[in-house]
PDB file of N, H, CA, C and O in Angstrom:
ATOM      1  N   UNK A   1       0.828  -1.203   0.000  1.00  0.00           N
ATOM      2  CA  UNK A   1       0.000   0.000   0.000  1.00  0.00           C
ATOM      3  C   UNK A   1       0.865   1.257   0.000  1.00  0.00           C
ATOM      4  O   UNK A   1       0.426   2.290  -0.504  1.00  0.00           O
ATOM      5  N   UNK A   2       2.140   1.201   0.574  1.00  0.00           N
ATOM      6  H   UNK A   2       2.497   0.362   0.984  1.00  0.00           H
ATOM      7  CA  UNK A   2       2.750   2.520   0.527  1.00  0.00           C
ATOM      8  C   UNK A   2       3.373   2.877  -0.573  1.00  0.00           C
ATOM      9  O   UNK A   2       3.563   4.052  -0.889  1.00  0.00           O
ATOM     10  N   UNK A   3       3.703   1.979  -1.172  1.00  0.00           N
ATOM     11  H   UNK A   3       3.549   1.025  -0.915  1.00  0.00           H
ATOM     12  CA  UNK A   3       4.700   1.613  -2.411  1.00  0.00           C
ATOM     13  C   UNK A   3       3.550   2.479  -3.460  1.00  0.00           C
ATOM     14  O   UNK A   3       3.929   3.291  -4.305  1.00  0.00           O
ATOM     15  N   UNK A   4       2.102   2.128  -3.217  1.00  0.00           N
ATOM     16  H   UNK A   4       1.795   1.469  -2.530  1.00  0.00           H
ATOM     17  CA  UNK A   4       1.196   2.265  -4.435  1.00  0.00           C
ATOM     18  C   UNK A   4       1.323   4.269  -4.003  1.00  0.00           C
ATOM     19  O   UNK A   4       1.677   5.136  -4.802  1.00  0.00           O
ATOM     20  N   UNK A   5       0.932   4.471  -2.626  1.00  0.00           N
ATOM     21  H   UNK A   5       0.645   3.767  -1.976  1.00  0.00           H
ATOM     22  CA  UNK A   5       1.004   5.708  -2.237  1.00  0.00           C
ATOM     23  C   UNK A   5       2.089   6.709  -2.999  1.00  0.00           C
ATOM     24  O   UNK A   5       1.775   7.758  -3.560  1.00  0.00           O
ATOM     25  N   UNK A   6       3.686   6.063  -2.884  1.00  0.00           N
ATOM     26  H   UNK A   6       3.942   5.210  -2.429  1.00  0.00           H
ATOM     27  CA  UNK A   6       4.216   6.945  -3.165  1.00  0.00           C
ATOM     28  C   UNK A   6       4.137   7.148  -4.558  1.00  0.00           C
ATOM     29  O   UNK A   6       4.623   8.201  -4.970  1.00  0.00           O
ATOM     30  N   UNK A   7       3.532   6.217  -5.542  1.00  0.00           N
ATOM     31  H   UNK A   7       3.137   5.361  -5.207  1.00  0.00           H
ATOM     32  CA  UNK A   7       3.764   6.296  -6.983  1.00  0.00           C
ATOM     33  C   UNK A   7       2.261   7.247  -7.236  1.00  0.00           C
ATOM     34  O   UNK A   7       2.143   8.019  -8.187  1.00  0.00           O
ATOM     35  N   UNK A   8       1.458   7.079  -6.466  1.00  0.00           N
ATOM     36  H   UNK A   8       1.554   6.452  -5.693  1.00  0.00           H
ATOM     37  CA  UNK A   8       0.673   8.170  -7.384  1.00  0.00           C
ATOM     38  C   UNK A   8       0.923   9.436  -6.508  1.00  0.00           C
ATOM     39  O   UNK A   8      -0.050  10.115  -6.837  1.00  0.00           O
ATOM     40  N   UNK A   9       1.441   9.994  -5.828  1.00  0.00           N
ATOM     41  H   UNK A   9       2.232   9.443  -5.561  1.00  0.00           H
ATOM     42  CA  UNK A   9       2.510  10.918  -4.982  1.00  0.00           C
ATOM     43  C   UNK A   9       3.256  11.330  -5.890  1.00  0.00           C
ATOM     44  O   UNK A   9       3.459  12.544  -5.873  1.00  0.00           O
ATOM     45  N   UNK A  10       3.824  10.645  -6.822  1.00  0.00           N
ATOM     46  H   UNK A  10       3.659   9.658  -6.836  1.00  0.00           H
ATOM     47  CA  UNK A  10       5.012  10.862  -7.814  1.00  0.00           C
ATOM     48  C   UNK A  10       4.546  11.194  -8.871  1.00  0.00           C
ATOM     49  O   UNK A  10       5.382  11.733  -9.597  1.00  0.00           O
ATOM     50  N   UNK A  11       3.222  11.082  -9.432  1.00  0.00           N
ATOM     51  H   UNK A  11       2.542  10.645  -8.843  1.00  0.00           H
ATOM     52  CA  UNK A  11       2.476  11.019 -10.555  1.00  0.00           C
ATOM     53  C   UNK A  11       1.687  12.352 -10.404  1.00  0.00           C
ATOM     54  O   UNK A  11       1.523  13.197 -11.284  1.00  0.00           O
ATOM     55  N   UNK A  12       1.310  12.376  -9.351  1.00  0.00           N
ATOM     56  H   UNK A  12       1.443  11.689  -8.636  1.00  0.00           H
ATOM     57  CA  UNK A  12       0.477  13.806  -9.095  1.00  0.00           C
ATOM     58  C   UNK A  12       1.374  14.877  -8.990  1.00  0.00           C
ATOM     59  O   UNK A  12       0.845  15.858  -9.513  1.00  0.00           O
ATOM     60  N   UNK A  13       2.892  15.238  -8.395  1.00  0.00           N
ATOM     61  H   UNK A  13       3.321  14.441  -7.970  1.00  0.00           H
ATOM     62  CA  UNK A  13       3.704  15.847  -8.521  1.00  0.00           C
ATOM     63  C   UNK A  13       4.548  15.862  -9.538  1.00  0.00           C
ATOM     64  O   UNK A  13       5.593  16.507  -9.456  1.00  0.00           O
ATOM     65  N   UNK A  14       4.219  15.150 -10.655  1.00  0.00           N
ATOM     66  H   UNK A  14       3.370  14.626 -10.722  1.00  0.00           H
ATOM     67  CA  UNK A  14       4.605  15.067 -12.027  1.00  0.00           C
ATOM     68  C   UNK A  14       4.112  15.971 -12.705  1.00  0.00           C
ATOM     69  O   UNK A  14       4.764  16.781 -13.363  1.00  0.00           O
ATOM     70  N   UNK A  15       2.270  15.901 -12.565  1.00  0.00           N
ATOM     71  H   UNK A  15       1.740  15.242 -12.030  1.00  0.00           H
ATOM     72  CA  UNK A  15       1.684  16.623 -13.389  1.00  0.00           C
ATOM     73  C   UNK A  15       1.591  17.256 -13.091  1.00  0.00           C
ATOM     74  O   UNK A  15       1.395  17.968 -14.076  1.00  0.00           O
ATOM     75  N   UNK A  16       1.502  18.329 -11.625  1.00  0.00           N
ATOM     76  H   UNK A  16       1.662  17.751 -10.825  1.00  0.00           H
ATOM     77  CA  UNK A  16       1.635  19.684 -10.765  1.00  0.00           C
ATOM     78  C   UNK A  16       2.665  20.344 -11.554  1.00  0.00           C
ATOM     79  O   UNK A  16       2.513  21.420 -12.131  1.00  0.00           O
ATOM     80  N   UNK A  17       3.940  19.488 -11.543  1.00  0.00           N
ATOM     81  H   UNK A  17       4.063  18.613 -11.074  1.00  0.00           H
ATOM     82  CA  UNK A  17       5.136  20.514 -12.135  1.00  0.00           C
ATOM     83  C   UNK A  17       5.152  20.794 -13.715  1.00  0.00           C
ATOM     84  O   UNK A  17       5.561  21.767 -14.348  1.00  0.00           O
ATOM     85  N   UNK A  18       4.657  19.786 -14.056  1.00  0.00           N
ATOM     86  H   UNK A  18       4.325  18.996 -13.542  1.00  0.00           H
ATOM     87  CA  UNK A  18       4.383  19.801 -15.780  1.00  0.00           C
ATOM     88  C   UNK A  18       3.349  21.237 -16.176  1.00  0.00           C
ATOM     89  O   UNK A  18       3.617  22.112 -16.999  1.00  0.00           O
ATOM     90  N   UNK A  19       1.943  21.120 -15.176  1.00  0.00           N
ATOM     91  H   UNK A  19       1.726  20.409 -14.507  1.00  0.00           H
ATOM     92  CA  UNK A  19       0.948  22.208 -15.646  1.00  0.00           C
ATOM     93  C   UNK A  19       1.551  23.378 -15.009  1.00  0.00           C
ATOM     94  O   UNK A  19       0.767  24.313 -15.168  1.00  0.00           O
ATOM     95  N   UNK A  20       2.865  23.855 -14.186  1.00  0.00           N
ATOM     96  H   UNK A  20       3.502  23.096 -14.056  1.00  0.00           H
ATOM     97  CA  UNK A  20       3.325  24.762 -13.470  1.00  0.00           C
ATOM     98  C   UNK A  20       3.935  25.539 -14.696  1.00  0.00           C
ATOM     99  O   UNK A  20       3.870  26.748 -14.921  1.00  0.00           O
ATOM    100  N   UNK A  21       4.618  24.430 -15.522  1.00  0.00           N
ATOM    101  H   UNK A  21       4.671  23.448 -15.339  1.00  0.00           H
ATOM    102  CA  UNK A  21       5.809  24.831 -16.498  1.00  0.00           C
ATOM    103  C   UNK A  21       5.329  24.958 -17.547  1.00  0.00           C
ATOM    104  O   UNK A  21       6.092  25.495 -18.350  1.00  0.00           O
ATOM    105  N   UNK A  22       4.012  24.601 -18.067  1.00  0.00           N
ATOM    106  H   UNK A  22       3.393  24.165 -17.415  1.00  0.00           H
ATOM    107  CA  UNK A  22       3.178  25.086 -19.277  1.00  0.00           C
ATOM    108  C   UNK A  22       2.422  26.603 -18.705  1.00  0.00           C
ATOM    109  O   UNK A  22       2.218  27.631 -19.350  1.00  0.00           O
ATOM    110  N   UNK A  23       2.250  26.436 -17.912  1.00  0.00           N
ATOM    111  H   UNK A  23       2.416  25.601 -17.387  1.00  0.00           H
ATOM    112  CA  UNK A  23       1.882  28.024 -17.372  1.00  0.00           C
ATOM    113  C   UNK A  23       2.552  29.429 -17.515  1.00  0.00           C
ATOM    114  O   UNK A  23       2.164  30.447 -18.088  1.00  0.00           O
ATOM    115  N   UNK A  24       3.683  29.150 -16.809  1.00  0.00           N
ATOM    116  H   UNK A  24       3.998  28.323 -16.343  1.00  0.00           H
ATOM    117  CA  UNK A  24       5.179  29.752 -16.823  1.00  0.00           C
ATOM    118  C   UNK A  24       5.027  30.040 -17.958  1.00  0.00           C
ATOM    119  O   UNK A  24       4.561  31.148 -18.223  1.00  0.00           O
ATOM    120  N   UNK A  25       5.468  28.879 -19.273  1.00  0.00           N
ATOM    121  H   UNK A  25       5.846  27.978 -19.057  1.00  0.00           H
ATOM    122  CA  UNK A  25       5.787  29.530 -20.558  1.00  0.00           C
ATOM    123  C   UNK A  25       4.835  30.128 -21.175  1.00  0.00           C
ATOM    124  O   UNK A  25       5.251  30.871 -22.064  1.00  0.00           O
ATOM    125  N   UNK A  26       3.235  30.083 -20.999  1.00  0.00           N
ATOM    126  H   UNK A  26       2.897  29.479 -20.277  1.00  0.00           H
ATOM    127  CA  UNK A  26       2.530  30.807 -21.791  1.00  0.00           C
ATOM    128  C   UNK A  26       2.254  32.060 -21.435  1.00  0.00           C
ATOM    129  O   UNK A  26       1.661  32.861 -22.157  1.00  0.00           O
ATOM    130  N   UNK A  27       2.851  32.380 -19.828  1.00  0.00           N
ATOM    131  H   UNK A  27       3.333  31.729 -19.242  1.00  0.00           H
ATOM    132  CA  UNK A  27       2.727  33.811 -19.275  1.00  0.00           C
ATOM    133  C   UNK A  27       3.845  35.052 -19.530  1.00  0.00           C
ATOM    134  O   UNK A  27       3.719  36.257 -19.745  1.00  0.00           O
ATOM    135  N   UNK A  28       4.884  34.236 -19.410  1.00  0.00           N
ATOM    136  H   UNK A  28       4.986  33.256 -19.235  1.00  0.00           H
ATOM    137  CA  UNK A  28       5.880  34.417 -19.427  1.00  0.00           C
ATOM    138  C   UNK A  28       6.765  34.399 -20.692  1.00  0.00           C
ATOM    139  O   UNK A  28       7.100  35.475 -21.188  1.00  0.00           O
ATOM    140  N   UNK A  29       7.112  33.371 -21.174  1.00  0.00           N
ATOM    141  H   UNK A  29       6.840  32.497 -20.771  1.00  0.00           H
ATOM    142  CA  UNK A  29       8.331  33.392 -22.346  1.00  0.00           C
ATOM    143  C   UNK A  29       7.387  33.441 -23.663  1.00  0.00           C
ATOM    144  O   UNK A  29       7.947  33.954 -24.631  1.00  0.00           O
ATOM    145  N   UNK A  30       5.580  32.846 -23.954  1.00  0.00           N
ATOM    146  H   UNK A  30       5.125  32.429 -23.167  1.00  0.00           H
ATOM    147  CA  UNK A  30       5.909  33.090 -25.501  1.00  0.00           C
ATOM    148  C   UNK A  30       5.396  34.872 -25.795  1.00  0.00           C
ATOM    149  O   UNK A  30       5.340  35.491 -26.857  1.00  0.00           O
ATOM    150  N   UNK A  31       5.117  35.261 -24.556  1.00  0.00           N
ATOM    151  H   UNK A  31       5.162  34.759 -23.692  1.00  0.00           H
ATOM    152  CA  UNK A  31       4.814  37.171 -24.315  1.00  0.00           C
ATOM    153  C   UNK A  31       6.174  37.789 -24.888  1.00  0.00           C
ATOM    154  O   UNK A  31       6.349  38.545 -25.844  1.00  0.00           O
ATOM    155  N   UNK A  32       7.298  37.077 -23.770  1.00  0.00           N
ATOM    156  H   UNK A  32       7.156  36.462 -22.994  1.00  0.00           H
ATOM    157  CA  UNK A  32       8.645  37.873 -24.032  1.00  0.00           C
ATOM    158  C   UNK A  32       8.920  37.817 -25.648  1.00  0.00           C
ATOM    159  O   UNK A  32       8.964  38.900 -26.231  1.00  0.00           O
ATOM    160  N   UNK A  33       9.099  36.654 -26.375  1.00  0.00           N
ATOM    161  H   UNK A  33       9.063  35.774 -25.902  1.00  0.00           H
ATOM    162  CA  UNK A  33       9.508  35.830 -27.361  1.00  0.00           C
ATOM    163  C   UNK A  33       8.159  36.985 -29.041  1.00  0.00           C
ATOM    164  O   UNK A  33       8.215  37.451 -30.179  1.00  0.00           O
ATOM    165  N   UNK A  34       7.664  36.876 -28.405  1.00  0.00           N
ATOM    166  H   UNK A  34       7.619  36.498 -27.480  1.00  0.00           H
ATOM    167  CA  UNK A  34       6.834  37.995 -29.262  1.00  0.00           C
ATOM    168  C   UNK A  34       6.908  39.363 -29.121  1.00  0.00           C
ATOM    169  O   UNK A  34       7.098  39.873 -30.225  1.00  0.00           O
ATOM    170  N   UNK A  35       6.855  39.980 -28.448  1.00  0.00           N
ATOM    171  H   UNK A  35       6.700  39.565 -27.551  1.00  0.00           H
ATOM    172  CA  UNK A  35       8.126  41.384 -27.583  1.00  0.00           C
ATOM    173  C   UNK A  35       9.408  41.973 -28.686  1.00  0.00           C
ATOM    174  O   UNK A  35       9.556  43.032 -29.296  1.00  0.00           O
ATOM    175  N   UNK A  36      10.051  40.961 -28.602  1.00  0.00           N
ATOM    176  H   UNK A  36       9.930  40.100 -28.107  1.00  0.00           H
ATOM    177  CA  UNK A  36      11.052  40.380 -28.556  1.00  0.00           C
ATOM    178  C   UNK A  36      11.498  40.711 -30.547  1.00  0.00           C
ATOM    179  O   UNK A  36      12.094  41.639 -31.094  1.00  0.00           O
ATOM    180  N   UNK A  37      10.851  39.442 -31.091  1.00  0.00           N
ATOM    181  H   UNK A  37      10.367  38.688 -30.647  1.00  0.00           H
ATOM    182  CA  UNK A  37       9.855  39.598 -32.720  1.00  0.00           C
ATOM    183  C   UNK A  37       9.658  40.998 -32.750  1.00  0.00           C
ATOM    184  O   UNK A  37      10.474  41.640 -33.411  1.00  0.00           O
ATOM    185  N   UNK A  38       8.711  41.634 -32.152  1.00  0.00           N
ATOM    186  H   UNK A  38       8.048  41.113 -31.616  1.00  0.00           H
ATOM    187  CA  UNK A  38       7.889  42.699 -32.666  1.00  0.00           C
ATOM    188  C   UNK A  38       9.190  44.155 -32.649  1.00  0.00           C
ATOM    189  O   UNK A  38       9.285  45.008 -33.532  1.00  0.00           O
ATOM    190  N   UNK A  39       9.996  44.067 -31.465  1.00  0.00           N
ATOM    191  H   UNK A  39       9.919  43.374 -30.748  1.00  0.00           H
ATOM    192  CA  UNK A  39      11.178  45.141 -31.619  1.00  0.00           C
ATOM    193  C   UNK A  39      12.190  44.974 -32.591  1.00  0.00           C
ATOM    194  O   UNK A  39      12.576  46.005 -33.141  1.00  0.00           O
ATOM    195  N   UNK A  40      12.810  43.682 -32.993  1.00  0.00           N
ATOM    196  H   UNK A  40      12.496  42.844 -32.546  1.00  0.00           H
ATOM    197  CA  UNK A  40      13.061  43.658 -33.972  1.00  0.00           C
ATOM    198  C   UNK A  40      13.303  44.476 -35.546  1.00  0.00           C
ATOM    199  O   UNK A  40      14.044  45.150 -36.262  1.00  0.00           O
ATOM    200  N   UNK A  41      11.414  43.463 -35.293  1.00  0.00           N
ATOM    201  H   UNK A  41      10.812  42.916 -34.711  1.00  0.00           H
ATOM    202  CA  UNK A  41      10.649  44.088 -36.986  1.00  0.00           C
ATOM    203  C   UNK A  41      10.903  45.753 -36.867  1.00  0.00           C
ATOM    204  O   UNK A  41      11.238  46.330 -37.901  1.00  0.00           O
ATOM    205  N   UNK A  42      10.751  46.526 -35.638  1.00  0.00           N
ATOM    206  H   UNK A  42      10.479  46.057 -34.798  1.00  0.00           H
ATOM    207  CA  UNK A  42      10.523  47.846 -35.999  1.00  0.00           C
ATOM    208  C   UNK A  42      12.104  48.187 -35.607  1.00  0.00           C
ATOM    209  O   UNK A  42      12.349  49.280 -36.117  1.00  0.00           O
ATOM    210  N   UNK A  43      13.222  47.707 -34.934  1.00  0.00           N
ATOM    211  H   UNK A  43      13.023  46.819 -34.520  1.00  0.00           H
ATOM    212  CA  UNK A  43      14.249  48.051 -35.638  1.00  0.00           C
ATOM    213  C   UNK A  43      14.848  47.980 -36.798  1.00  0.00           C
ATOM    214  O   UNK A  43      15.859  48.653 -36.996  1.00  0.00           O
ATOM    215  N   UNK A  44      14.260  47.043 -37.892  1.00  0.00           N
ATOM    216  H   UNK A  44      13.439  46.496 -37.731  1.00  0.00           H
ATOM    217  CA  UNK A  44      14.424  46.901 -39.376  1.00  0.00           C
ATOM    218  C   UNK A  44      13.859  48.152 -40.027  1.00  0.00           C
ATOM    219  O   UNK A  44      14.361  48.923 -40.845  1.00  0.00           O
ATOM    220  N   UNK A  45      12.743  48.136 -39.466  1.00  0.00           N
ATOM    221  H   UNK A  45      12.335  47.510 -38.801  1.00  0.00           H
ATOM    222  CA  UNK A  45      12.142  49.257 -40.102  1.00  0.00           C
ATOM    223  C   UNK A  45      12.742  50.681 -39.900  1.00  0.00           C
ATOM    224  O   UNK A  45      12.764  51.525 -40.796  1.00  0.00           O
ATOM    225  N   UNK A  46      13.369  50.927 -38.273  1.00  0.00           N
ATOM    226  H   UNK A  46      13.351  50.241 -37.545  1.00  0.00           H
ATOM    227  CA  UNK A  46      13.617  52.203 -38.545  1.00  0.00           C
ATOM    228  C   UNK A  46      14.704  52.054 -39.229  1.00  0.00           C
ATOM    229  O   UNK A  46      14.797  52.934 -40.085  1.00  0.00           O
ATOM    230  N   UNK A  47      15.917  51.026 -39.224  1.00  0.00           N
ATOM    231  H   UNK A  47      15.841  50.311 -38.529  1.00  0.00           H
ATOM    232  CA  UNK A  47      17.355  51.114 -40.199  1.00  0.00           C
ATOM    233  C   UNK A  47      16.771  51.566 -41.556  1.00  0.00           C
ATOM    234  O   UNK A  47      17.181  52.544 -42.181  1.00  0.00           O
ATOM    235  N   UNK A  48      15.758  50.739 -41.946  1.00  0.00           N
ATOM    236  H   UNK A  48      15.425  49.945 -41.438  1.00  0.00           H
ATOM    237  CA  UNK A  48      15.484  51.346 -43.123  1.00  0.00           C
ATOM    238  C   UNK A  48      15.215  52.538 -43.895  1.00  0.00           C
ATOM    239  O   UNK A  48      15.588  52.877 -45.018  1.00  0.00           O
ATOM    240  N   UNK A  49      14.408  53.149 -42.949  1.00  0.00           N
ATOM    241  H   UNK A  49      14.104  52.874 -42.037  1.00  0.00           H
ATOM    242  CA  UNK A  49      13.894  54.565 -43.489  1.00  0.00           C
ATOM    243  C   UNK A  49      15.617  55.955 -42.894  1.00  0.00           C
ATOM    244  O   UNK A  49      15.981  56.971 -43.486  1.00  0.00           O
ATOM    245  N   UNK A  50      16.192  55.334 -41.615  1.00  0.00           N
ATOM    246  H   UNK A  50      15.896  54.509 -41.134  1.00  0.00           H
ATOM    247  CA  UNK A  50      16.897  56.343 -41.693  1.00  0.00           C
ATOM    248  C   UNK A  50      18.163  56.105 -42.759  1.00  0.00           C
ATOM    249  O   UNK A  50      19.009  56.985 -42.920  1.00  0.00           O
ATOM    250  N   UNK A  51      18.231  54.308 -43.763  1.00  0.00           N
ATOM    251  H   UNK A  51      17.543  53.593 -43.632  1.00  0.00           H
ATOM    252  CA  UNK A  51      19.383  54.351 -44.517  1.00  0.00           C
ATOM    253  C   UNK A  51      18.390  54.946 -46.177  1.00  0.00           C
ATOM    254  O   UNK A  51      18.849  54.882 -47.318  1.00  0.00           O
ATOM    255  N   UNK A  52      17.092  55.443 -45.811  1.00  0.00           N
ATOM    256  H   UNK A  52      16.720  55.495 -44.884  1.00  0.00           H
ATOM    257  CA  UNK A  52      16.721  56.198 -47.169  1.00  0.00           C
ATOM    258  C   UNK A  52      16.969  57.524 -47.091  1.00  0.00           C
ATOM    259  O   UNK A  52      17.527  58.044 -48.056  1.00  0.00           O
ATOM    260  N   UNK A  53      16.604  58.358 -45.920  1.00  0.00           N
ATOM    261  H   UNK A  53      16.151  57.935 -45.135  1.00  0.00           H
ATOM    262  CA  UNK A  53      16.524  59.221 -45.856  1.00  0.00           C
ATOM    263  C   UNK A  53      17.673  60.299 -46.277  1.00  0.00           C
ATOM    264  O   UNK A  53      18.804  59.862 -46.065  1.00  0.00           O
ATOM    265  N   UNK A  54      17.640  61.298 -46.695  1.00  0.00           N
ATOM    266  H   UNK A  54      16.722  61.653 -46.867  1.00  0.00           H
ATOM    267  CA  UNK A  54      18.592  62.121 -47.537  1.00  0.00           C
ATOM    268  C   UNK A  54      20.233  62.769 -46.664  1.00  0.00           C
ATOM    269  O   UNK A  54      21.045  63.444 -47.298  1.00  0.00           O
TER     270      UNK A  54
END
């Protein structure tokens, strides 16, 4: 019986840390990671217009 205890103990703190770390990344890194993309694009953009400009 304890043996069975600690394995779903181990199983439930499996999936605690698993849905912790899908959390994390959807709050957290794919926000930054698009941020991130989007400054980029508009540093392309400004190189661009100030390597047109006269």
């Amino acid at each position: 019986m304890l043996i069975i205890n600690a394995i779903v103990l181990n199983i439930l703190s499996g999936a605690m840390l698993f849905a912790l770390a899908r959390m994390y990344e959807r709050r957290i890194f794919i926000p930054a990671e698009n941020d991130a993309q989007r400054l980029e694009e508009h540093e392309q953009f400004n190189r661009k217009i100030v390597a047109s400009a006269p």
